[in-house]
N, C-alpha and C positions, 0 to 999 in steps of 0.2 A: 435471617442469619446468613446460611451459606449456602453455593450449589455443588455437590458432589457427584462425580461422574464414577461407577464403579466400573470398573471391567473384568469380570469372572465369567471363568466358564463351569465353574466344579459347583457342587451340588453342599458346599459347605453350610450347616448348619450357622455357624456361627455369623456367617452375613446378615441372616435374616434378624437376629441378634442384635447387631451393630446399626442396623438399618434403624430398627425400630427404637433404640435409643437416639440415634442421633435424630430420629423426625421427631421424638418426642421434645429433644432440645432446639427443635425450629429450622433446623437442617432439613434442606430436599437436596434426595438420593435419586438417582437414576441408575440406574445397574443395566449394563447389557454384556453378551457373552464373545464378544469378538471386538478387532482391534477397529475393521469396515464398520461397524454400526456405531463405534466410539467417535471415528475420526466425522462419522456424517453430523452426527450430534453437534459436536465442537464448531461442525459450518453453520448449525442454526442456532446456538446459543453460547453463550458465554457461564463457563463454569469455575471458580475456584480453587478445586484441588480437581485431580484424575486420581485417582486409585487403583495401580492395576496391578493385577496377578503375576507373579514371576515367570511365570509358564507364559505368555503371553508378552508382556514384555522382552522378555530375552530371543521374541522370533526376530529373525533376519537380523543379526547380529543389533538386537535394541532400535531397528527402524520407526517402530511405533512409537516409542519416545522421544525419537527427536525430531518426529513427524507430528506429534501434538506438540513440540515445543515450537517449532516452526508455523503451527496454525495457533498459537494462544501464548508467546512467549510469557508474559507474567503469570502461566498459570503453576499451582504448585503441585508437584510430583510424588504420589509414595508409592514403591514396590512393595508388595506383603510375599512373605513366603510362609514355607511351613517351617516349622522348630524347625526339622531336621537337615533345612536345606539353606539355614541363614548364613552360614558361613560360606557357601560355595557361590548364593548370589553377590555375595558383597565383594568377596571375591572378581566374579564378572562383572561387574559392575564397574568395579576400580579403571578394568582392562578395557572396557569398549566403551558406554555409557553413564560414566559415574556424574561428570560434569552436568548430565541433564536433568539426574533424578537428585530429588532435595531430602528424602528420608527411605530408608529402607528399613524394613520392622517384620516379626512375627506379627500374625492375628491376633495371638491370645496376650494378657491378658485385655481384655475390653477398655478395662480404663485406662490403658496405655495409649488405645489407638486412639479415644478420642482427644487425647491430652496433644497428640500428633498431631490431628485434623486442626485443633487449633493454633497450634505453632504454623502447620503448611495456610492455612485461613489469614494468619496476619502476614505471612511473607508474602503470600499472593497480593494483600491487598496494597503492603507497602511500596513494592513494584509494582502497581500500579499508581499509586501517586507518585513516585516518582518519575513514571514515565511522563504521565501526567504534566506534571511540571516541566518537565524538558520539552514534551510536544507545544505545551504550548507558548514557552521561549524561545525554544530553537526552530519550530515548525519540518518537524523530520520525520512527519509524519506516509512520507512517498515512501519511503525505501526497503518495506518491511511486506511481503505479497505472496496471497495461495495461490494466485491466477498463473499456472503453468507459463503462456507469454510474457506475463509480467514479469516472472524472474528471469527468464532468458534475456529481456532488455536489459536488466539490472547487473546480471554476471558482465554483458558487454562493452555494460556503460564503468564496470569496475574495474574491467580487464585496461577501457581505454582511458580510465581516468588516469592512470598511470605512468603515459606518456603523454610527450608532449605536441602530439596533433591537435588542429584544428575540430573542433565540435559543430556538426549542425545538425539543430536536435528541432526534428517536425513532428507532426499531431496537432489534431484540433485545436481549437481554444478551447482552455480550461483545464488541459487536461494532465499540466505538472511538469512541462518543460523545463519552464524558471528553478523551482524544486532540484528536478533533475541534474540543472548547471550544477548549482549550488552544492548539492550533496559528490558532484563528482570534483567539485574544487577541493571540497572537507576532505576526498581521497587520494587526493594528489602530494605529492611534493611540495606542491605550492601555501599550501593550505593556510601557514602562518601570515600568510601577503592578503593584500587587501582581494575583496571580488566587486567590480563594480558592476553597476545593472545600467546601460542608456536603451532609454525606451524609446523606438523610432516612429511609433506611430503616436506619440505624445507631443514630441518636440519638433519646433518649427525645425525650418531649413538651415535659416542662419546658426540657431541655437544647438542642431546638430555637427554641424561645423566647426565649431566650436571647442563640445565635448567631442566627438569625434575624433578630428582633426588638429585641434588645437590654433586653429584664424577663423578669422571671420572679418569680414569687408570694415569694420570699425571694432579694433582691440579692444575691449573695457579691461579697464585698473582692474576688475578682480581676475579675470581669466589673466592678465599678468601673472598678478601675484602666485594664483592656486596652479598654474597650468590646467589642461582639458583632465579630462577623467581619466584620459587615458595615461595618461603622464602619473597622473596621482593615484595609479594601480599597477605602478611598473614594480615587476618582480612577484606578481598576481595573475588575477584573471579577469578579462572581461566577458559580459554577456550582450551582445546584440540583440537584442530583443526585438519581435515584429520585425526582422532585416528586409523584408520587402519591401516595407511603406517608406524604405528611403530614398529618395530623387536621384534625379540618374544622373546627375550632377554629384553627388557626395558620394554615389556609386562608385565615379568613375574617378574619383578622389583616395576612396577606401581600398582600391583596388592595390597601387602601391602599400599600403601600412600592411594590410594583408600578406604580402608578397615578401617583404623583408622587412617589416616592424619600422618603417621608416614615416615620421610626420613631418607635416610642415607647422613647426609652431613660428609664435612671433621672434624667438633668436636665430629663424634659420632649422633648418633640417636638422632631427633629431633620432636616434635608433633608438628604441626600449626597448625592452624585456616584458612581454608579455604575451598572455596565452589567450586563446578569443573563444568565446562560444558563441554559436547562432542559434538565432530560432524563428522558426515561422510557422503561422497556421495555414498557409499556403504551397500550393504546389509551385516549387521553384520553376521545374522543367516547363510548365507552361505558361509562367510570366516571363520566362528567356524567350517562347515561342512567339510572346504577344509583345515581345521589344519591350517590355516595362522592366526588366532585369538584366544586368550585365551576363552573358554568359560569362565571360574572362574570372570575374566576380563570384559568381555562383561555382564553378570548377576550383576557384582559390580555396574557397568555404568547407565544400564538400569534400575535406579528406574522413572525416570519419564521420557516416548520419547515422542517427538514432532516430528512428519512430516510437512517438511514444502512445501508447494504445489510448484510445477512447475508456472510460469508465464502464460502459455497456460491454465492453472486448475481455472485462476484467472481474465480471461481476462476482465471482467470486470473494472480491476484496470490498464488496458495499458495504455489508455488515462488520466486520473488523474496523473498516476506515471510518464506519458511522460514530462506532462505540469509543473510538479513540479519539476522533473529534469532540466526541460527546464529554469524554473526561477531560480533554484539555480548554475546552471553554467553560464548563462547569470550575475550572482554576480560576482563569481570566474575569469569569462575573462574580465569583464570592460564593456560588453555589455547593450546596452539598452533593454528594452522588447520585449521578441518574442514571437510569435506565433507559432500556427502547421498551415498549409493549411488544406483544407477540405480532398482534396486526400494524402497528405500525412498521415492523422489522420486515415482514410481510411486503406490505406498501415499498420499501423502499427497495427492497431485490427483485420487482415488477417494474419500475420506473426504468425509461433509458435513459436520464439524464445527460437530456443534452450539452449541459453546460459544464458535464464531467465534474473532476474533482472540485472547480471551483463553487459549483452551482449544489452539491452536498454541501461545503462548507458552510456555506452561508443558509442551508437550509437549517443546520444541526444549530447553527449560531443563533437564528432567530428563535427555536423552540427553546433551546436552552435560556434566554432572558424572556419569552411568554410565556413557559411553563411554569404554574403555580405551584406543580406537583413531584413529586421525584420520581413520576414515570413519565418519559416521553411518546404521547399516544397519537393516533390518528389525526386528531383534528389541531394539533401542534405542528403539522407539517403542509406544506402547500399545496394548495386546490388541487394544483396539475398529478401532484405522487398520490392523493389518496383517490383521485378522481380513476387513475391507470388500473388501481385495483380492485375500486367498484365494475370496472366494465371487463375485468379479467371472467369469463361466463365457468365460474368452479363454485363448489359451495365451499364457506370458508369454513373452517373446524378453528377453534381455541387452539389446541394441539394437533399441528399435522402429523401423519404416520411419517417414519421414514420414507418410506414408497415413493408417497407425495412430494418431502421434500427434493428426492434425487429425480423426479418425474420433473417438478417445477424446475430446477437447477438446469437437466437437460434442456430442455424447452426451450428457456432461457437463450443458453447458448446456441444451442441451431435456430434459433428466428435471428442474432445477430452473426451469422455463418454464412458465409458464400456456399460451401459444400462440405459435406460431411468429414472431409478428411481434414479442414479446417476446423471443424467444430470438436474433434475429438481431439488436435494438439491442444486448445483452448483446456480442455478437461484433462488431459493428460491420459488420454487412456487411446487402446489401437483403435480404427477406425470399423473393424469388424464385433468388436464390445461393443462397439458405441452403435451399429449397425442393430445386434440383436436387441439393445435395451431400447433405442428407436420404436421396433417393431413390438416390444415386449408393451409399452409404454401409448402405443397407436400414438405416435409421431413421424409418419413417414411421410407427413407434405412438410416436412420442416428440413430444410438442407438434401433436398435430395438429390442435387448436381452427385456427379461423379468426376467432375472436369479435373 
């Protein structure tokens, strides 16, 4: 049936009530008494409805509501209060936090609430195919992140999508650059214009030139006809892709378009309108130092850089991005819904995945067409992710405590941490929290720079 997360702290009879009907109808209930041991829940599993107390809900003007809609947006919301205090929530609710919650309701009577549970049960589930659907047509699956750094790239990358600078957007391979253009095009002005992608470490020289540039030492009848890419994205955007791996000939070519939108096609010098983004998984600054990059080039580029984090920097988003990959390829093959397993969910928040978001992708891709089953378990996932967590030296439990899970999560993040002051903006939290729960935790060889 369903997973329901309760969040009470009152000693109300009639939970135990509600609880017990609803498990008898196939429902699992978790209850815990604060909003801390809700929101840690929601980072290890995926729930259906939240159910929380008005007393609770309405702390910090309704933060924890739009704090689980920010970690679980399709999941669905009910405030309960008491008879006597429904009109004053609905009330507050209107004023601060109404848009987030999906029903407000008395406890009593019981066949009410469960009549709710199942109306918030099929919203939740419909938004989720829906998104479903769109992730995996539109693939926009980047843009949505608990990892503290990860939204601060995201607010930067929104702030600058907005105008019209130069983008160069670095990070690893794999790790969502492409994505990144893309979704900041979708934010622009521009958005109705075309976006074109020339991959530089795909295409030959000439072939670059081309699209690039718009000549090339022998015209062909099509590039007549169509113009380069770049012509046929004027009043758009384009993306540079691998801008490194282009010769320092077409460098020193690009360098001009760069500068004042100017090409040389075969009618003769031409201005267009159009906006560029870069990307590389290379340190620019020291292919300028090794002469294999234009400096002149590289400064044109670099008005506005975004690094975009590694998958391991973010880990907080494994499990969200697994489960959302999971529904949107479960579209794409015909499949019914799946799941992750406890251990296998496990397995995958252990992995550093080197190959970042590309290399989940295509992990969730491949379980999801050899899974025979509607859960995605251990041995559906690749040697190297279930291998990380055999040699993890913990004993595994079915259900980890809480404890566990925020022991694990720290851990996590100060083995991928230069020094602690780093590992606690990754967490969001000061560096003297993250100091005591270190010490609470016996994790102190882990980030223990002070640099």
């Amino acid at each position: 049936m369903a997973k329901l997360l309760v969040v009470d702290n009152s000693n109300r009879k009639v939970w135990k009530r509600l609880s017990a009907r609803l498990e008898f109808q196939g429902h699992s209930v978790e209850r815990v008494t604060n909003e801390s041991l809700a929101l840690k829940l929601l980072l290890r599993d995926e729930f259906e409805v939240v159910v929380s107390d008005d007393r609770i809900a309405a702390q910090n003007n309704y933060e924890f509501v739009r704090e689980v809609k920010r970690t679980e947006p399709d999941t669905s919301i009910i405030v309960t209060s008491e008879i006597g205090s429904f009109h004053r929530l609905s009330d507050a609710l209107s004023a601060n936090g109404g848009g987030y919650v999906d029903f407000v309701t008395n406890l009593w009577p019981p066949d009410r609430m469960e009549r709710l549970i199942e109306h918030a049960v099929d919203l939740q589930r419909e938004r989720s195919r829906t998104r479903a659907v769109r992730d995996a047509a539109e693939d926009r699956l980047f843009v949505e992140s608990r990892s503290p750094v990860m939204r601060r790239l995201l607010e930067s990358a929104q702030q600058a999508a907005t105008s019209e600078s130069t983008i160069l957007l670095t990070g690893a391979s794999g790790t969502g650059k492409t994505l990144l253009a893309r979704q900041m095009h979708f934010w622009s002005s521009r958005q109705a214009k075309p976006f074109g992608i020339v991959n530089c470490a795909t295409l030959s020289s000439q072939n670059l030139e081309r699209e690039i540039l718009g000549r090339t030492a022998t015209v062909h009848l099509e590039a007549k006809r169509s113009g380069s890419l770049l012509e046929r994205a004027t009043g758009g955007a384009v993306l540079l892709a691998d801008i490194s791996d282009l010769s320092l000939s077409v460098q020193l070519a690009l360098v001009r378009f760069v500068q004042d939108r100017t090409l040389e096609t075969a009618e003769g010098h031409k201005t267009i309108d159009l906006r560029i983004f870069a990307a590389t998984s290379r340190d620019l600054l020291s292919e300028v130092a090794a002469h294999r990059f234009r400096e002149d080039l590289f400064y044109g580029l670099n008005i506005i850089s975004l690094c975009v984090p590694a998958l391991c920097e973010r880990s907080a988003d494994i499990l969200p991005l697994a489960r959302r990959m999971l529904a949107a390829a479960a579209v794409r093959n015909h499949r019914r819904r799946l799941s992750i397993s406890n251990e296998a969910a496990r397995a995958m928040t252990f992995y550093r995945w080197p190959g970042n978001v590309r290399e989940l992708r295509n992990a969730i891709e491949a379980a999801t067409v050899l899974s025979e089953m509607d859960t995605i378990t251990l041995a559906h996932l690749p040697e190297a992710v279930a291998t990380r967590l055999r040699n993890v030296a913990r004993p595994i439990r079915t259900r980890p405590s809480l404890d566990e899970i925020e022991r694990e999560h720290i851990a996590r993040v100060l083995e991928n941490s230069r020094t602690l002051e780093d590992a606690a903006m990754k967490l969001g939290i000061n560096a003297s929290t993250l100091w005591r729960k270190r010490k609470r935790y016996k994790l102190e060889s882990l980030a223990t720079s002070k640099a």
